[in-house]
NUKOL-839317 format. One line per 3 residues: number of its first residue (from 0); for each residue x negated, y, z of C-alpha. Coordinates in steps of 0.02 Angstrom, whole numbers, always signed. Layout:
% residues N
NUM	X/Y/Z ~ ...
***
This chain:
% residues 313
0	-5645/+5298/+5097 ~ -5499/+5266/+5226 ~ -5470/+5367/+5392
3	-5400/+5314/+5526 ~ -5241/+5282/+5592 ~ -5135/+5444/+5667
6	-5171/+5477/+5863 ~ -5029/+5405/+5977 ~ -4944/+5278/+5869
9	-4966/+5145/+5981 ~ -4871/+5225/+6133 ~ -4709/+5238/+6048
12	-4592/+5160/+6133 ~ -4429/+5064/+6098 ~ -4233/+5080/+6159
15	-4116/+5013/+6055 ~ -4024/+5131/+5951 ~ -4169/+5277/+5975
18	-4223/+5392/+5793 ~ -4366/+5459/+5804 ~ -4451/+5594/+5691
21	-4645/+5619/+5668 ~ -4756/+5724/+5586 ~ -4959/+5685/+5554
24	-5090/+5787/+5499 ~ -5265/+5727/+5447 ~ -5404/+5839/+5355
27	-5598/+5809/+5299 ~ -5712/+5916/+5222 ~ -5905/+5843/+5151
30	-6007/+5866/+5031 ~ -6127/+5731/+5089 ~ -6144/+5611/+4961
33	-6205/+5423/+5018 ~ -6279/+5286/+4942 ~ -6282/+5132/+5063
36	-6331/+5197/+5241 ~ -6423/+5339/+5164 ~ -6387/+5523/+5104
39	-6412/+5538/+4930 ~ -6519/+5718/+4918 ~ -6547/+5700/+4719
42	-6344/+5683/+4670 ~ -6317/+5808/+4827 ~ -6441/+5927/+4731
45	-6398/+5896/+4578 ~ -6219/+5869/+4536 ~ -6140/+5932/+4709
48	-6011/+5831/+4725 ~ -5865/+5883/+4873 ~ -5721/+5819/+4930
51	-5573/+5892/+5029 ~ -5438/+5797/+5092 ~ -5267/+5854/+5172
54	-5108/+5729/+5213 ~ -4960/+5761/+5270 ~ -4849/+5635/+5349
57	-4671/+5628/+5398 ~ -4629/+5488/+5474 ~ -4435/+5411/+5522
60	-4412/+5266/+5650 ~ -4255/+5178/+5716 ~ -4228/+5057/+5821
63	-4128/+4913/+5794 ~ -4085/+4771/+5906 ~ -4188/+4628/+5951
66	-4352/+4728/+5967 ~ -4360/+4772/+5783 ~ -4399/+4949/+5725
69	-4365/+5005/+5538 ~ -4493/+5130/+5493 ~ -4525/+5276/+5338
72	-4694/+5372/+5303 ~ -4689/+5490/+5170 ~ -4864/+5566/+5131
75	-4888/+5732/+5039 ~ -5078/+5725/+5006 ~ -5172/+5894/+4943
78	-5377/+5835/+4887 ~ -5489/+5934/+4797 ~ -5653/+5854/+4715
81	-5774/+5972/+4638 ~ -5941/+5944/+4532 ~ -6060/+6084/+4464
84	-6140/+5945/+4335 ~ -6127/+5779/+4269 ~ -5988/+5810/+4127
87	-5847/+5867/+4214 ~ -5904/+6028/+4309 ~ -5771/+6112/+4404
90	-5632/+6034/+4537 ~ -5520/+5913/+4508 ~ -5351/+5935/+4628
93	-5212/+5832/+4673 ~ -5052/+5901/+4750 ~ -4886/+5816/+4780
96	-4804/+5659/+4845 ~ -4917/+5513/+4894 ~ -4852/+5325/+4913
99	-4734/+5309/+5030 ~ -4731/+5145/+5164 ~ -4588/+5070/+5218
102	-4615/+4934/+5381 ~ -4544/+4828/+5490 ~ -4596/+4848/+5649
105	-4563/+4690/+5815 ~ -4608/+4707/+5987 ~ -4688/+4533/+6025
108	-4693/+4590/+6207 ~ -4617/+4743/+6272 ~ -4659/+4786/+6489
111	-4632/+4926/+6572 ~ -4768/+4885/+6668 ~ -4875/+4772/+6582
114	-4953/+4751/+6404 ~ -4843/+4793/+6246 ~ -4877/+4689/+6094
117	-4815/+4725/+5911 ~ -4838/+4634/+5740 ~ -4770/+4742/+5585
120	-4762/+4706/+5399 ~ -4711/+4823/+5258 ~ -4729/+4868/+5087
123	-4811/+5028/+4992 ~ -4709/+5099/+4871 ~ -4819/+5171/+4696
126	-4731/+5354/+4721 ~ -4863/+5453/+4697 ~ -4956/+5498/+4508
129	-5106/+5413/+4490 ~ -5140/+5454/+4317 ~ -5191/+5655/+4309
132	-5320/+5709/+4201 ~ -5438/+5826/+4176 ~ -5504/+5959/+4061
135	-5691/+5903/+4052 ~ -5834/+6029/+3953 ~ -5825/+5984/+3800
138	-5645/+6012/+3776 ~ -5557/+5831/+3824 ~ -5484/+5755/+3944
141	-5524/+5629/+4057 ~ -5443/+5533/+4196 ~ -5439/+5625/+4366
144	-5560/+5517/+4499 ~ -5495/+5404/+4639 ~ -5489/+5544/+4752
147	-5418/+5682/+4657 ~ -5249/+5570/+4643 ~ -5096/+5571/+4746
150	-5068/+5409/+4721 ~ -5113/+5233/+4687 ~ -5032/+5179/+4542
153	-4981/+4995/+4599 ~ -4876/+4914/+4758 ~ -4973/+4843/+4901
156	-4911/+4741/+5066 ~ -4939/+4795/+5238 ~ -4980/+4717/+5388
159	-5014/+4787/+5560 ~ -5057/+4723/+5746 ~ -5059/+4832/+5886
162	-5001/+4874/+6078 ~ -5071/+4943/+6248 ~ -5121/+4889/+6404
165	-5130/+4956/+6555 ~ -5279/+4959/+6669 ~ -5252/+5007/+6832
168	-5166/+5163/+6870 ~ -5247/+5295/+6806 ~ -5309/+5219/+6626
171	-5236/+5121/+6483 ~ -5316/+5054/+6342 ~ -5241/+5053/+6161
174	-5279/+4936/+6022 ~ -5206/+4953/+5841 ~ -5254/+4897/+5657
177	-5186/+4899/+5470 ~ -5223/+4793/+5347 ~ -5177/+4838/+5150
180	-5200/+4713/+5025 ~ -5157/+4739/+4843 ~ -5110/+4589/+4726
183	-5155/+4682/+4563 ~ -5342/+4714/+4531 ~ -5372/+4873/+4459
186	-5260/+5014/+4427 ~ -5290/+5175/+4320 ~ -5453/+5204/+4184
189	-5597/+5251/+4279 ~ -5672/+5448/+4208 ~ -5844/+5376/+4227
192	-5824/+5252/+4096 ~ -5729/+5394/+4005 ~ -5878/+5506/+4009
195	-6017/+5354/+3959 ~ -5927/+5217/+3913 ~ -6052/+5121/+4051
198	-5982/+5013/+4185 ~ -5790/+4965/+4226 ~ -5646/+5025/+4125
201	-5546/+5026/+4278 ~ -5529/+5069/+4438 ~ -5517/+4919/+4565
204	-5362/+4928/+4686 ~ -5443/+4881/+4844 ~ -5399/+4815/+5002
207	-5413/+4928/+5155 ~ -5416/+4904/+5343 ~ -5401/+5045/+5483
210	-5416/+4989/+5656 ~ -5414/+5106/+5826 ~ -5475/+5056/+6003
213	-5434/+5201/+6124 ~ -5443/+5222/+6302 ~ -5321/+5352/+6382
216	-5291/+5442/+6585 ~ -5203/+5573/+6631 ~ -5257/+5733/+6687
219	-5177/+5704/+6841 ~ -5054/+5566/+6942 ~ -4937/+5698/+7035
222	-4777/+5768/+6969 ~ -4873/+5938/+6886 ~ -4871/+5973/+6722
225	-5060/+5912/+6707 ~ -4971/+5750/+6722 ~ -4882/+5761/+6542
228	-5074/+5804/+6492 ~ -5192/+5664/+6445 ~ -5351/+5633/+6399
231	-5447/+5512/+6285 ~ -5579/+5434/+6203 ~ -5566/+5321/+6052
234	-5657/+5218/+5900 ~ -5621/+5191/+5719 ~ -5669/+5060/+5623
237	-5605/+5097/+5442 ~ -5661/+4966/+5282 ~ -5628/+4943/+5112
240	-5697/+4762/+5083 ~ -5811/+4700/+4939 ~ -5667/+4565/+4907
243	-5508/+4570/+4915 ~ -5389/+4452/+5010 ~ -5288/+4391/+4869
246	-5307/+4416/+4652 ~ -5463/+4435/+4564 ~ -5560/+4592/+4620
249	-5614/+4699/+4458 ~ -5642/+4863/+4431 ~ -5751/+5023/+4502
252	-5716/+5031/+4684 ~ -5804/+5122/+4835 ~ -5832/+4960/+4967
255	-5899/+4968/+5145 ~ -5878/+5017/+5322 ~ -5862/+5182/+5398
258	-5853/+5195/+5612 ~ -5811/+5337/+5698 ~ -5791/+5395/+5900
261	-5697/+5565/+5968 ~ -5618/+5644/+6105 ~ -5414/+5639/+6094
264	-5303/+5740/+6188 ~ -5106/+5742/+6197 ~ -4989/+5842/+6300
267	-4783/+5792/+6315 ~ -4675/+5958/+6375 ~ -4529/+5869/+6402
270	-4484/+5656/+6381 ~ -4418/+5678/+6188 ~ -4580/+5776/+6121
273	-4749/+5708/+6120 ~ -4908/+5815/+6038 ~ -5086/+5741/+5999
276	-5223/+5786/+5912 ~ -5407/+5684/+5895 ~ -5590/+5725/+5792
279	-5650/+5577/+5716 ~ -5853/+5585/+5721 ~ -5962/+5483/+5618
282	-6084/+5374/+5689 ~ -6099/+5247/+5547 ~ -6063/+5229/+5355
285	-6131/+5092/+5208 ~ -6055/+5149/+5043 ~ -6079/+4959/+4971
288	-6063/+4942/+4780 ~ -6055/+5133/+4730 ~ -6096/+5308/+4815
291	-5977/+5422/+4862 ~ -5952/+5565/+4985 ~ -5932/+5529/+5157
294	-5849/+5654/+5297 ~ -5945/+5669/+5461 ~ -5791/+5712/+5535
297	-5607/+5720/+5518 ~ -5464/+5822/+5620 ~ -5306/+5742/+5672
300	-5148/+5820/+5734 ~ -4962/+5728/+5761 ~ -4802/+5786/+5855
303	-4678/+5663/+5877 ~ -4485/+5706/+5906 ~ -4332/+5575/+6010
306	-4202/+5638/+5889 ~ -4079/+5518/+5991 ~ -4129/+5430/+6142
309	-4025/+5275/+6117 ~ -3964/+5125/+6244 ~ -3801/+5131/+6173
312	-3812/+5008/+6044
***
């Protein structure tokens, strides 16, 4: 299922001519396994199933005149699945390059003072392998499962709303949200049809959306350093639909919603570095279509870096 997007990206800010480095870190641990709104005790019991998840992203931003920002993100995901039964007993791992994202990025409003408004569009590039297998028990191999792959296997468009607003002068309130939509309708063999030869021969290349509403203060309004501390509080709203936008939807996929509140926190030491970090808790999930393991929380970290400061351009 999709997390959500890193902590701070909608406060970045933009002077023509600025490069700007960041680095994001997101990790989830569960071996809950759900079916609809409900733990699923027998497959918990039974087969085990676990999933960890670690990515890694570096991200490059410049900004070029007339409010546009060209932007890189280059995920290196690490996930681990493991099973004790059902065919395939053991842990399935990916490690390596994931598929990179290339945007666009316009500021439809940018105040000092008052709201800041962006629309960007972009691509995702297939970089990363989406066809490792597996050694199951008796000997062969199957396809690795959706999240034991570093990749997706097909290209995808991107398109993303968000900004900030300020309200009053001690809070702000931050609003942003992805949408991924993928033209082709399946992607690699699915290992479950591998193992039984029952249900799709695919796996469906879904559709994903990962919104954030956050609300934000500082620690405090003077000219301390608790001033380059702040504090907030936030909700996800993360969704991989039963339907996809455009193209047929085929293929074994994992639909439904998953919402999640936390406490955020980010500190800058000086105007060029920014540091944040948020926890994700789950207060809702409906795993629509087909069970599959659920985290009940997630850790986020992400530094950002002004390379250049620009103006001069």
């Amino acid at each position: 299922m999709p997390v959500s997007l890193p902590v701070g990206e909608q406060f970045k800010s933009y002077v023509t001519g600025a490069l700007r480095t960041s680095y994001s870190f997101t990790f989830s641990d569960t071996d809950h396994y759900y079916i609809g709104t409900e733990r699923d005790d027998a497959t918990e019991t039974n087969v085990a199933p676990a999933t960890k998840g670690l990515e890694h992203v570096l991200g490059i931003e410049y900004d070029l005149a007339h409010g546009i920002t060209a932007i890189a993100e280059i995920p290196f995901v690490h996930t681990e699945q493991s099973r004790e039964l059902g065919g395939v007993a053991g842990t399935m791992e990916a490690n390596g390059l994931g598929d990179i994202r290339l945007l666009g990025r316009y500021w439809l409003r940018d105040s000092v003072t008052g709201p800041r408004w962006y629309g960007s569009a972009g691509i995702r590039i297939p970089t990363g392998k989406s066809d490792g297998q597996f050694k199951r028990q008796n000997g062969t191999y199957v396809t690795k499962d959706l999240a034991a792959q570093e990749g997706t296997g097909n290209a995808a468009g991107i398109v993303e709303l968000g900004g900030n607003v300020p309200l009053g002068a001690r809070f702000g309130m931050a609003v942003s949200a992805r949408y991924i939509f993928t033209p082709s309708a399946t992607t690699v063999n699915n290992f479950r049809n591998e193992l039984t030869g029952n249900g799709p021969e695919k796996n469906s290349d879904s559709d994903a959306l990962a919104t954030q509403l956050s609300f934000i203060m500082p620690v405090s309004m003077g000219n301390g350093p608790l001033s380059r501390v702040s504090l907030s509080a936030f909700l996800d709203w993360a969704w991989v639909p039963y339907d996809d936008l455009f193209g047929k939807t085929e293929g074994f996929r994992r639909a439904g919603p998953i919402i999640a509140v936390g406490p955020g926190v980010g500190w800058s030491p000086t105007d060029a570095f920014t540091i944040s970090a948020g926890v994700p808790l789950t207060i809702y999930r409906d795993v629509q279509q087909n069970g599959g393991n659920v985290q009940e929380w997630t850790f986020q970290l992400g530094l950002s870096y002004d390379v250049l400061q620009g103006g001069g351009i």
